[in-house]
C-alpha positions in Angstrom: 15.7 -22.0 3.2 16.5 -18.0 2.6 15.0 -18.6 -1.1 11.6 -19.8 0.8 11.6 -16.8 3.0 12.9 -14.4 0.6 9.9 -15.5 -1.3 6.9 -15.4 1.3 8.5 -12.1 2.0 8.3 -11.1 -1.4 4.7 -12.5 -1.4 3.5 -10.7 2.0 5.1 -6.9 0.3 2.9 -7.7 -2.9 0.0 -8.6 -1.4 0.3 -5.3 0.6 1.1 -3.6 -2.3 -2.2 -5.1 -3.8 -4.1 -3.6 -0.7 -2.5 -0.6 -1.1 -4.0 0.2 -4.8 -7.4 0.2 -2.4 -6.3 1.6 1.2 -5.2 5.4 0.2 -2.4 5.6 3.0 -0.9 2.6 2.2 1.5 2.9 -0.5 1.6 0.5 -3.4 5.1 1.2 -5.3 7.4 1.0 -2.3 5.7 -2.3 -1.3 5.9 -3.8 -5.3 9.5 -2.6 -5.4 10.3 -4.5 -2.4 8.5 -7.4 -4.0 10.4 -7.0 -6.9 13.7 -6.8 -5.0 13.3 -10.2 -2.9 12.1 -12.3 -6.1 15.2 -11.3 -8.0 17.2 -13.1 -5.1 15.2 -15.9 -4.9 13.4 -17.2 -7.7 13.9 -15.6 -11.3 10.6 -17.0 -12.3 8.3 -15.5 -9.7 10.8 -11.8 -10.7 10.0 -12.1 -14.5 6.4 -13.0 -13.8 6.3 -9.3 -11.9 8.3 -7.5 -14.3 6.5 -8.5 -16.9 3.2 -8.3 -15.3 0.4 -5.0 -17.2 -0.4 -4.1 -13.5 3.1 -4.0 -12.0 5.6 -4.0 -14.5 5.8 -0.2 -15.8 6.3 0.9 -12.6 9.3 -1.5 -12.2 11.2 -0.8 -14.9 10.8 3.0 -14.9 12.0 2.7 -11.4 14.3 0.7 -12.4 15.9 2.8 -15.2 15.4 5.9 -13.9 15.8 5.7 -9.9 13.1 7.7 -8.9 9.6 9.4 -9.5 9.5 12.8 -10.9 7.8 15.7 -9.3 5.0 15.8 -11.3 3.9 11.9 -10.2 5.2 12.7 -6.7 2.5 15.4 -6.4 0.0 13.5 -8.3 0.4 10.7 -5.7 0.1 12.9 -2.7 -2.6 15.0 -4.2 -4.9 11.4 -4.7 -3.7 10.5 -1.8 -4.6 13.3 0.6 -8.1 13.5 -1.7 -9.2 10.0 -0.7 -8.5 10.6 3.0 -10.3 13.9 2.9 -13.3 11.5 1.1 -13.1 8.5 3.8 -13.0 11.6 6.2 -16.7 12.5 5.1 -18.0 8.9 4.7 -16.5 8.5 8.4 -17.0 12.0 10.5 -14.6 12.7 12.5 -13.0 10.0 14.6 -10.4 8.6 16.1 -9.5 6.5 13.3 -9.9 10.1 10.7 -7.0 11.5 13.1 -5.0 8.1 12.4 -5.2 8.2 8.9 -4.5 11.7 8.7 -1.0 11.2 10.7 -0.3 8.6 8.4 -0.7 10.1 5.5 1.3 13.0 6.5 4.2 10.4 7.3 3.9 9.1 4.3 3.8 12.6 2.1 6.7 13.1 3.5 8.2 9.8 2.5 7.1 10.6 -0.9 8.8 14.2 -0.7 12.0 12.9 0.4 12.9 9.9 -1.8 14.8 10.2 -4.9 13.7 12.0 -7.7 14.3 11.4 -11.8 14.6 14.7 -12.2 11.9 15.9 -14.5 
């Protein structure tokens, strides 16, 4: 029974992290690495499938083997991410839902700025 729910778990973080890729205040990695984390306690197959996947996979192992994203991807990240909520912000005008985004993606900047680094 845990392997079942470890793996719709698994399932629901990917598919967020798929949305993610699209919605620039969701985050993708943490949400791929979560994935990644409750497939490799419940079914090796659907882990080596995302491992091994061109979309996914990089990301996973470089995590993997080096803990962390390095300042110059962290501020990449936030930079892209701060651009396409300044762009939904014009395609929008200001609103309600321009303010939402905007606290969000300061909550996750500083998510970003806080996790662990690999130091290069």
């Amino acid at each position: 029974m845990r392997n079942y729910l470890f793996i719709f778990l698994g399932a629901a973080s990917l598919l967020l992290g798929l949305v993610g890729i699209l919605v620039p205040v969701l985050p993708t990695t943490p949400f791929v690495l979560l994935a990644a984390a409750l497939f490799i306690r419940s079914s090796d197959r659907l882990y080596g499938w995302l491992v091994s996947s061109r979309l996914f996979g990089g990301r996973i192992k470089k995590f993997r083997e080096q803990g962390g994203m390095t300042m110059k991807e962290k501020a990449s990240a936030i930079a892209l991410m701060w651009a396409m909520i300044g762009f939904t912000s014009v395609l929008v005008g200001f609103s309600i839902y321009v303010i939402a985004l905007g606290a969000a993606g300061t909550i996750v900047m500083g998510l970003v700025i806080r996790t662990s680094s690999s130091g290069k």
